[in-house]
C-alpha positions in Angstrom: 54.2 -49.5 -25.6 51.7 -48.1 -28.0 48.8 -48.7 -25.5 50.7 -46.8 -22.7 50.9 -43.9 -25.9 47.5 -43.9 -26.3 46.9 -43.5 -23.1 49.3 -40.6 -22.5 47.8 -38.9 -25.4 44.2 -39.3 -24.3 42.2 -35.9 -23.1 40.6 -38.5 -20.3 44.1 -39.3 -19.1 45.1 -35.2 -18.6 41.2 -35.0 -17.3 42.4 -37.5 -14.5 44.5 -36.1 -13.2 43.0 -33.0 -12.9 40.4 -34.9 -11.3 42.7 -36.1 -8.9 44.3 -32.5 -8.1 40.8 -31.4 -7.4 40.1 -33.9 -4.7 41.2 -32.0 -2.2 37.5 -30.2 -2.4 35.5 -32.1 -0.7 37.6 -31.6 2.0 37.9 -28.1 2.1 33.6 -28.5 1.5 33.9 -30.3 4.9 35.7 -27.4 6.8 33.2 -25.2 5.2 29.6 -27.3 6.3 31.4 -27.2 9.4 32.3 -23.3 9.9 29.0 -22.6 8.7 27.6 -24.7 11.5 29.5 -22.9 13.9 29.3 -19.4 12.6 25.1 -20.0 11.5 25.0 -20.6 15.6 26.7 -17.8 16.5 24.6 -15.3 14.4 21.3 -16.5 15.7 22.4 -16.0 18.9 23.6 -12.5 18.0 20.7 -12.2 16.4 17.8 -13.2 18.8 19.9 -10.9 21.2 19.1 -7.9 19.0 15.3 -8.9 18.5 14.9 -9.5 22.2 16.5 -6.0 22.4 14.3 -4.5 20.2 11.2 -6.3 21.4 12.0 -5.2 25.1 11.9 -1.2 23.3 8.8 -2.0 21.4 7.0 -3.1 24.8 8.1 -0.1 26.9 7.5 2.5 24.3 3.8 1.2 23.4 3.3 1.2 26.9 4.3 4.8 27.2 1.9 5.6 24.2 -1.0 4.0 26.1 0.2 6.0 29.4 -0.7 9.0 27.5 -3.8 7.8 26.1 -5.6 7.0 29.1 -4.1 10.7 30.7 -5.7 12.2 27.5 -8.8 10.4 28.3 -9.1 12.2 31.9 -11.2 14.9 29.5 -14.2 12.5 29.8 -14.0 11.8 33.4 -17.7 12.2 34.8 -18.5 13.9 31.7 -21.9 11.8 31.5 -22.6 12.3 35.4 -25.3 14.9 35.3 -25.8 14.8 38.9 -22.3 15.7 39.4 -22.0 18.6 37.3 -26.0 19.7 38.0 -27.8 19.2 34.7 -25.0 21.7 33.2 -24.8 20.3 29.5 -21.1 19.0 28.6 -21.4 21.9 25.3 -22.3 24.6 27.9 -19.7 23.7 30.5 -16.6 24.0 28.1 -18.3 27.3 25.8 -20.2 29.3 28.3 -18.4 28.7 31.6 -15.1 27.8 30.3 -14.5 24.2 32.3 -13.6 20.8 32.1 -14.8 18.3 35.0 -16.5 20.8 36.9 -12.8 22.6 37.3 -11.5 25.7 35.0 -9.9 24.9 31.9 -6.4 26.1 33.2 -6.7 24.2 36.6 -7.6 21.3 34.0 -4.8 21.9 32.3 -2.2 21.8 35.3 -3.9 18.6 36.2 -2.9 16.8 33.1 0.9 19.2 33.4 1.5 17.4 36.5 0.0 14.2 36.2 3.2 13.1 34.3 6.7 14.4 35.0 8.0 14.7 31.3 4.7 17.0 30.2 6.5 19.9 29.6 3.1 21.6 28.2 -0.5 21.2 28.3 -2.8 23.2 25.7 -6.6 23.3 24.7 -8.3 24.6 21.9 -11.9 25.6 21.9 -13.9 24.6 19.1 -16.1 27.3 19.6 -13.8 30.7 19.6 -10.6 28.8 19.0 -9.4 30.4 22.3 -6.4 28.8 23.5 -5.5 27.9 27.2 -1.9 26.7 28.2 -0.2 25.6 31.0 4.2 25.1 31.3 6.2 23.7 33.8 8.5 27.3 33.8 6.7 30.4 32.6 6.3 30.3 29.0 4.0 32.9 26.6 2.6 31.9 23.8 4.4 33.3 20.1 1.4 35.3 18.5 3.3 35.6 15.4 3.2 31.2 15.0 -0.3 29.9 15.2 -1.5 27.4 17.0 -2.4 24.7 16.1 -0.4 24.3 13.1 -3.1 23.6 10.0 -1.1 20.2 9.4 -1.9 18.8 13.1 -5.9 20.0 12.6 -5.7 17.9 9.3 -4.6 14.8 11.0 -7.2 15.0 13.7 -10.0 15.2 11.5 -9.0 11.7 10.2 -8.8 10.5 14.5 -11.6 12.2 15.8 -12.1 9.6 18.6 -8.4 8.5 19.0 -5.6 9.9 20.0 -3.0 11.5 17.6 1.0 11.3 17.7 2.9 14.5 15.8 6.7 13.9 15.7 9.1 15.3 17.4 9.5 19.1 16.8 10.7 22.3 18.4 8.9 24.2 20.5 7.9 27.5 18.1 5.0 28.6 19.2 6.8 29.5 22.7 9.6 30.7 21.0 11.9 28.0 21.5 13.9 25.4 19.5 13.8 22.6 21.8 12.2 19.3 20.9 9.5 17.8 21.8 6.7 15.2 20.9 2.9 16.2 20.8 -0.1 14.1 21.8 -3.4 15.2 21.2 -7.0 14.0 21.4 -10.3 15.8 20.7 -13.0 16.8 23.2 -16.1 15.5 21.7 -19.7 16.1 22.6 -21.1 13.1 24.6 -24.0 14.2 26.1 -26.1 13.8 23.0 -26.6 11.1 21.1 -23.6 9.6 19.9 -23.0 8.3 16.1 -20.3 8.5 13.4 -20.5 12.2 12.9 -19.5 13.7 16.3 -19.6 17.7 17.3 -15.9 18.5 18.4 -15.9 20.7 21.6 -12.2 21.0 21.9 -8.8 19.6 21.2 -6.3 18.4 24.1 -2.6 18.9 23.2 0.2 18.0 25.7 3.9 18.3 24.5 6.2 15.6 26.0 10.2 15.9 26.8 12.2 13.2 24.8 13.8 12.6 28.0 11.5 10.0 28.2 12.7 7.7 25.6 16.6 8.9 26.4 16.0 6.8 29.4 14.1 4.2 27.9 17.3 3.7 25.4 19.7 4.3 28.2 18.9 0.7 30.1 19.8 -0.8 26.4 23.5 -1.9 25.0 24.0 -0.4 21.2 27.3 -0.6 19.3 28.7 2.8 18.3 27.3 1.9 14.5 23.9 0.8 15.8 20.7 2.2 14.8 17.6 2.1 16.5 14.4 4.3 15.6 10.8 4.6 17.1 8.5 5.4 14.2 4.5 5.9 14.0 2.1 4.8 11.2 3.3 7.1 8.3 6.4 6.1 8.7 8.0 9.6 10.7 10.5 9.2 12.9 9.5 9.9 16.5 12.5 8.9 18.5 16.4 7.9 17.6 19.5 7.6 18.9 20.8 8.9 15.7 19.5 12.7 17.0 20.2 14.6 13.8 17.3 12.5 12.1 14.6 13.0 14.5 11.0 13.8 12.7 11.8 12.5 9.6 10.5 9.8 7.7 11.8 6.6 7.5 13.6 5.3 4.4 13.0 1.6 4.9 13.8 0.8 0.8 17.4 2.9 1.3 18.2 1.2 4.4 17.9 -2.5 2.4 19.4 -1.8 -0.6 22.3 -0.3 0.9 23.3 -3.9 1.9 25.9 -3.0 4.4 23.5 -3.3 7.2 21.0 -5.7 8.5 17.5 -4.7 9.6 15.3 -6.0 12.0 11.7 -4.5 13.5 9.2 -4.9 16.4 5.4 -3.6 16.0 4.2 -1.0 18.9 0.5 -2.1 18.4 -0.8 0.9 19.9 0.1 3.4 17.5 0.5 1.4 14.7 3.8 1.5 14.3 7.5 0.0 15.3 10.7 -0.3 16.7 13.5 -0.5 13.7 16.9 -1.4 14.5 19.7 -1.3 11.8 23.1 -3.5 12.5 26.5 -3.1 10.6 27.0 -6.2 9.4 30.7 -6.5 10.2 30.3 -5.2 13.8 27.2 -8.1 14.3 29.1 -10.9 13.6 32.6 -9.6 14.6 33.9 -12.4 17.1 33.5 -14.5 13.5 35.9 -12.3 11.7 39.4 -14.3 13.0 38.0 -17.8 11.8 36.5 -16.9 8.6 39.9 -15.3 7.6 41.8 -18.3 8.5 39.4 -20.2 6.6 39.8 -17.7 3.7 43.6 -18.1 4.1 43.7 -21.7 2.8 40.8 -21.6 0.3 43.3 -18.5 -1.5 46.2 -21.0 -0.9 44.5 -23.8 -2.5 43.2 -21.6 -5.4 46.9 -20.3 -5.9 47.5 -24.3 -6.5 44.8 -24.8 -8.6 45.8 -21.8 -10.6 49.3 -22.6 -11.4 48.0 -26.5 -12.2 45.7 -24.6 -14.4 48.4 -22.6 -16.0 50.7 -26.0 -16.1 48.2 -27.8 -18.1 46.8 -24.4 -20.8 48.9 -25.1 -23.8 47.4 -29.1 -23.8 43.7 -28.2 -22.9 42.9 -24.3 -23.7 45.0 -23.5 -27.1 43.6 -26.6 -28.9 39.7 -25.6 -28.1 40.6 -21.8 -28.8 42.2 -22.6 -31.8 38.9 -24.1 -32.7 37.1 -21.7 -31.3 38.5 -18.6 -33.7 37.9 -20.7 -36.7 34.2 -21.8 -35.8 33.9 -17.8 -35.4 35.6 -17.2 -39.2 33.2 -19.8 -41.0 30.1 -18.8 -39.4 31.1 -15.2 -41.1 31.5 -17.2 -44.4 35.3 -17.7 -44.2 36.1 -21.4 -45.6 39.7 -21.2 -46.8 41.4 -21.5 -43.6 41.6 -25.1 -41.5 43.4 -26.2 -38.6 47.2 -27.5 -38.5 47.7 -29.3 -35.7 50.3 -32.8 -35.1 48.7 -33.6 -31.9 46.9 -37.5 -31.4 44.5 -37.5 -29.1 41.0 -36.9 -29.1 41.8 -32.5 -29.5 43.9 -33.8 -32.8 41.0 -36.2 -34.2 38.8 -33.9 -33.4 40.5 -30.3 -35.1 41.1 -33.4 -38.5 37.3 -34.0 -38.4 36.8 -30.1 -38.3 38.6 -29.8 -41.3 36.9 -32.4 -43.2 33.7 -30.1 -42.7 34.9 -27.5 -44.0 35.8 -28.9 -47.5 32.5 -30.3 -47.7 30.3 -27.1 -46.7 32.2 -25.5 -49.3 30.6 -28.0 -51.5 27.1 -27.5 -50.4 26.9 -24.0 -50.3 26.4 -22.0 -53.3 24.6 -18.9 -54.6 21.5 -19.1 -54.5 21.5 -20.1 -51.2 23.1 -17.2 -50.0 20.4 -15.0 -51.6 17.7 -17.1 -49.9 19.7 -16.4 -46.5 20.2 -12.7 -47.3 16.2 -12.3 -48.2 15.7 -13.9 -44.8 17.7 -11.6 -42.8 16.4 -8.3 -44.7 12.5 -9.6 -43.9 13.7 -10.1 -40.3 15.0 -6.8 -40.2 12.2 -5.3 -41.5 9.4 -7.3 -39.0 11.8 -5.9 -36.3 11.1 -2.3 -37.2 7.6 -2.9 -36.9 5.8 -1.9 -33.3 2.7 -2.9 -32.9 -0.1 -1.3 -31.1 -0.7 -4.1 -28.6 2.9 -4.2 -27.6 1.9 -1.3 -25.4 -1.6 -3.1 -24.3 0.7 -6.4 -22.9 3.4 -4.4 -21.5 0.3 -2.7 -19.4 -1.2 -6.1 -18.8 2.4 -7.7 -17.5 2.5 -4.0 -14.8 -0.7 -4.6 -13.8 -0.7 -8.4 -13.1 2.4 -8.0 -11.2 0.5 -5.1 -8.7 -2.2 -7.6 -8.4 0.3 -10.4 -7.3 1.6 -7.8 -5.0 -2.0 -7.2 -3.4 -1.9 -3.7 -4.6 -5.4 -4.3 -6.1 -5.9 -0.4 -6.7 -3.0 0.1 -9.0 -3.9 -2.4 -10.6 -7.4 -1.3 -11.2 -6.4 1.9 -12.5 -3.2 0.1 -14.5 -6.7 -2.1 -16.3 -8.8 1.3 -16.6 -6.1 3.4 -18.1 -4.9 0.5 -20.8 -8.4 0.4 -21.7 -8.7 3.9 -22.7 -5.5 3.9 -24.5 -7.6 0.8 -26.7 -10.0 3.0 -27.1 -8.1 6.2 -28.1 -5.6 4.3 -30.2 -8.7 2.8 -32.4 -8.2 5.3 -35.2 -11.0 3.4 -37.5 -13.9 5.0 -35.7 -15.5 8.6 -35.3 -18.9 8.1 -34.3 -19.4 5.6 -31.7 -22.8 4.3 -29.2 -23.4 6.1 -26.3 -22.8 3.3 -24.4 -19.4 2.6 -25.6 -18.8 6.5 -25.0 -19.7 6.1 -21.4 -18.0 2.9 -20.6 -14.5 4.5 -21.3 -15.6 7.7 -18.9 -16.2 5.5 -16.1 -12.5 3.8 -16.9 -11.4 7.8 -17.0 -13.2 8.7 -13.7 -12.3 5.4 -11.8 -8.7 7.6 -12.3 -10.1 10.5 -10.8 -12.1 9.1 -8.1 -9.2 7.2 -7.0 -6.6 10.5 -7.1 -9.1 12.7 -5.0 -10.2 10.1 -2.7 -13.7 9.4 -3.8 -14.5 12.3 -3.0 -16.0 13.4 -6.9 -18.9 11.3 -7.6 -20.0 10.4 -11.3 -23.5 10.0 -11.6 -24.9 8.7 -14.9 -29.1 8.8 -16.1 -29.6 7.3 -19.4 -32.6 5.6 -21.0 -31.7 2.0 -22.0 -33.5 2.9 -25.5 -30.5 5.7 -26.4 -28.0 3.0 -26.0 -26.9 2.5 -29.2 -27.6 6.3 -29.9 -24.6 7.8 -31.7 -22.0 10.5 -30.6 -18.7 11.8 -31.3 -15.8 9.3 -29.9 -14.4 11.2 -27.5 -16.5 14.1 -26.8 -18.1 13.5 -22.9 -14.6 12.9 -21.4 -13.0 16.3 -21.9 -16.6 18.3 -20.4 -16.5 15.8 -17.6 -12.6 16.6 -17.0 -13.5 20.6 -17.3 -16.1 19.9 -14.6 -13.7 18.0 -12.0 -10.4 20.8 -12.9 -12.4 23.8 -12.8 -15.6 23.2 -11.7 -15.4 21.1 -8.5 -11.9 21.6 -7.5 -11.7 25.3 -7.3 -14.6 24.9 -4.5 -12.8 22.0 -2.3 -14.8 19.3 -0.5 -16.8 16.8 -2.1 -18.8 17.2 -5.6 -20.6 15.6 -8.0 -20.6 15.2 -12.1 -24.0 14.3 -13.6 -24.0 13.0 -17.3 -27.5 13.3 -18.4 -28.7 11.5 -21.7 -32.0 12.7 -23.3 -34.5 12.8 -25.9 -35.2 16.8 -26.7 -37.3 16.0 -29.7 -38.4 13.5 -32.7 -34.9 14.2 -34.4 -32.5 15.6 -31.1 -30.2 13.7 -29.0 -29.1 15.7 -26.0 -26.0 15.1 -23.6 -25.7 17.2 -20.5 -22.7 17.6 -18.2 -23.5 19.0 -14.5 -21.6 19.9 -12.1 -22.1 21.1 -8.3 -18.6 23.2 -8.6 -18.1 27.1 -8.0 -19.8 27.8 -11.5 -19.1 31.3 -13.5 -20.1 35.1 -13.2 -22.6 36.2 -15.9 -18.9 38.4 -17.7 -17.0 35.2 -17.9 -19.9 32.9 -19.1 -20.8 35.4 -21.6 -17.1 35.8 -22.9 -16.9 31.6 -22.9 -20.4 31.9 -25.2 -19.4 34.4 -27.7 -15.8 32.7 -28.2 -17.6 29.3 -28.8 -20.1 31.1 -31.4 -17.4 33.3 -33.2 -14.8 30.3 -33.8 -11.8 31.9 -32.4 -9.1 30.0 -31.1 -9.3 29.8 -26.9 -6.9 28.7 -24.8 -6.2 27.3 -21.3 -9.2 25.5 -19.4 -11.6 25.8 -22.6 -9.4 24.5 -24.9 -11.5 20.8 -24.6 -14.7 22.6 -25.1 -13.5 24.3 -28.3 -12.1 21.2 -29.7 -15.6 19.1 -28.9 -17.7 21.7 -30.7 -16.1 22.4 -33.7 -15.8 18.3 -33.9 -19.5 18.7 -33.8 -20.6 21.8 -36.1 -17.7 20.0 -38.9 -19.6 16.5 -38.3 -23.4 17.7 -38.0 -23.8 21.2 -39.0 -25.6 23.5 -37.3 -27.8 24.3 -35.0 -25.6 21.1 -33.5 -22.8 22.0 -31.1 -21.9 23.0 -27.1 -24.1 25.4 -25.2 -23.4 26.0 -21.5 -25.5 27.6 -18.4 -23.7 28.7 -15.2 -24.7 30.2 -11.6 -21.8 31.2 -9.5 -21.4 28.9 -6.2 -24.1 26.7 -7.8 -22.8 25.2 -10.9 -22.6 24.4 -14.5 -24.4 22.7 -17.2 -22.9 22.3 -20.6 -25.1 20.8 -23.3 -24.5 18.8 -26.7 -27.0 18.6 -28.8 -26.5 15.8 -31.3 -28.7 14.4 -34.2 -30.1 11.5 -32.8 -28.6 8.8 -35.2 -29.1 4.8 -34.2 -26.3 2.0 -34.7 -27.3 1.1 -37.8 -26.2 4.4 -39.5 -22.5 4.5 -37.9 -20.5 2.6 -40.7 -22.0 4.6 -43.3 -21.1 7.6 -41.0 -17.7 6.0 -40.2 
């Protein structure tokens, strides 16, 4: 009798049991491997259906793209056949007697109209005059108020100059007309001379094509009502869609994944770069699994309805005893000891709230003043170290972004991520003021690795310095803001490519000489004189000169004068400013620190 008690009483006994109630899981596990089978079939069936789709687009349309590249290519057709076109030079045909393929530029053009039936336009630019000769299908002028070619589409072919260039769909505004169409284009370049990377551009091609085309293309393919599918080139621009209202737009790839509603799948169209995306509701792809997964559902809810009101059967024997324990771990770690447990239960729960007590009464014992000083000196030091930030907090986080870009393959951000926390080391240093020129220069080439890589290398940082000047001393500081007033509004203002020279010198026995030059637009002899007497009268100047005002009076406040900025400028030719330091050698910068 007492042995069939204790076993009554014993937590293992109730944990049987619920053991037992819980068997029926591995059979309801079962019925789930199984479905999964069943339904995991299903969905790569459904699945390879809708890539096979999408690869049978991807083929058709890059074979449409390649249609049109060889029809753009019938501009070089006997170009190099001198005999054909009797010693007439390629440049003189198209300028001087205004034909292509020993045929007028307009017959040309209707040639290239009709060698397709969804050309609706053909067009050609001269280099030369920028004269522009059109053919249409039905009469169409062209709009002399909207120019042609947009400036965006010139851009874009000076990046293709021997390929042939795709501009999204758009309406027709230059003939006065809102209907869209896509634009191929291809330049005309000069191959009767020698050929090489630099090639003379005699004319541009453009042919506008009717997006009948792909309507077709998508009309021999089955798409749900809630089915996506879009056609878009390298930059991501949307150049066909059954979804119309979205047609020359780019691409949200991100949006589409994190809206996780829908399921995306893609093809590459090699020729152009880019692909075939198709975007699948999730409940209308797998709909024909929607029935078997709710009957399944159905008896997992019933079966969790039985589990819950075991659950709720068997609370006041397994939950109140551990919460009651619970509350009064939480009172006594808050220093409450004058409270136990009162419980008449005997099994383990009752043993175990007994022993619980027991430990109580005897922490009361062992705790005493001075040890809850010591704990509340602890906690205020703790406190106080976590009010502390320290400067390298901000060097790691930089180091964890820019590991992460390099485990991403994005090599350049991370380059730039390493080049800017390096000059943040080097501007945070508060302990220094003069520094070696070589230190000086190593954080400007961390500053223009920023620059170079934001305008596309096309500023160039060219730096001459006598290995002997080293360890000369400068001003922390003082090179970076004349190189950034060179690049803003030296070489910018002027476009194209430039080039910032630092130049490090010996002028005499006691002079140390840094020169920034730039190749930018320079400064009329008003606003170079205005910049001079500014800099010599101490007045406060704002706007771009604002770094040049700060370096000098760093300079005339650290060495006196004749020290300090001067600057020489030749409008369209360039700028030179100069500082003229005390030439000073590592061994006298901590006394000057």
């Amino acid at each position: 009798m007492i042995k069939l008690t204790t076993i009554r009483h014993s937590i293992f006994f109730k944990l049987s049991l619920a053991f037992l109630v819980v068997g029926m899981i591995p059979l309801l596990v079962l019925s789930a491997l199984s479905l999964n089978q069943f339904t995991d079939q299903v969905e790569r069936n459904t699945e390879n259906n809708f890539k096979q789709m999408l690869l049978y687009l991807s083929k058709n349309a890059d074979d449409i793209f390649r249609n049109y590249n060889e029809i753009s290519k019938n501009m070089y057709y006997n170009s190099q056949n001198i005999a054909d076109r009797h010693g007439i030079m390629l440049e003189e045909e198209i300028n001087s007697l205004g034909r292509i393929n020993l045929m007028t530029i307009n017959d040309f053009l209707k040639t290239i109209l009709y060698s397709d039936t969804h050309i609706e336009n053909a067009l050609f630019v001269r280099t030369s005059d920028q004269s522009v000769f059109n053919q249409s299908r039905v009469n169409k002028v062209l709009d002399p108020n909207e120019p042609f070619p947009p400036v965006s589409w010139a851009y874009t072919l000076t990046g293709k100059q021997k390929l042939l260039a795709v501009f999204p769909p758009h309406p027709e505004t230059y003939f006065g007309s809102t209907r869209p169409v896509i634009t191929f284009a291809r330049n005309l370049n000069d191959t009767s001379g020698k050929l090489g990377p630099e090639v003379k551009v005699l004319g541009t091609l453009y042919f506008d094509v009717d997006l009948d085309i792909f309507d077709k293309l998508f009309q021999q393919v089955v798409l749900d009502r809630r089915d996506e599918v879009y056609v878009i080139d390298s930059n991501g621009y949307i150049l066909y869609s059954n979804q119309g209202d979205k047609l020359g737009k780019r691409f949200d790839e991100l949006a589409a994944k994190r809206s996780g509603t829908r399921m995306l799948y893609s093809e590459p169209i090699p020729f152009i770069g880019g692909q075939v995306i198709g975007l699948v509701a999730k409940a209308d792809f797998f709909a024909s699994l929607t029935q078997i997964r709710s009957n399944v559902i159905i008896a997992s809810a019933i079966c969790l309805l039985a589990l819950l009101a075991l659950g709720a059967l068997f609370s006041r024997t397994f939950s109140r005893p551990v919460l009651d324990i619970m509350r009064l771990m939480v009172r006594v770690e808050s220093g409450h000891f004058e409270t136990g447990i009162t419980t008449t239960r005997k099994d383990e729960m009752g043993r175990l709230a007994h022993g619980f007590n027991r430990m109580i009464e005897r922490l009361q014992l062992f705790i005493n003043d001075a040890y809850v000083a010591e704990i509340k000196r602890k906690q205020a030091e703790l406190n106080a170290l976590k009010t502390q930030i320290q400067p390298h907090y901000l060097y790691n986080t930089l180091e964890v972004i820019r590991m992460s870009a390099v485990a991403d393959d994005a090599v350049e951000v991370a380059d730039m991520i390493h080049a800017l926390a390096g000059q943040l080391e080097y501007v945070i240093d508060f302990g220094e003021e003069w520094v070696t020129v070589q230190r000086e220069l190593e954080h400007l080439k961390s500053y223009f690795h920023l620059i170079e890589v934001r305008f596309d290398r096309r500023i160039d940082l060219q730096i001459e310095l006598e290995d002997s000047f080293a360890e000369a001393l400068i001003l922390k500081l003082s090179i970076q803001p004349l190189v950034e007033n060179a690049v803003q509004h030296g070489i910018r203002p002027k476009g194209g490519k430039g080039t910032v020279l630092v130049k490090i010198e010996k002028l005499d026995a006691d002079s140390l000489a840094v020169t920034v030059y730039d190749n930018g637009v320079g400064m009329d002899e008003e606003t170079l004189a205005w910049l001079q007497s500014q800099l010599a009268e101490g007045e406060s100047v704002t706007g771009k000169s604002i770094g040049l005002k700060n370096v000098h009076a760093r300079m005339i406040q650290a060495c006196g004068e004749p020290y300090g900025i001067t600057i020489e400028s030749k409008p369209q030719i360039g700028t030179s400013i100069q500082m003229l330091y005390p030439l000073r050698r590592e061994e006298l910068r901590y006394e000057k620190n």
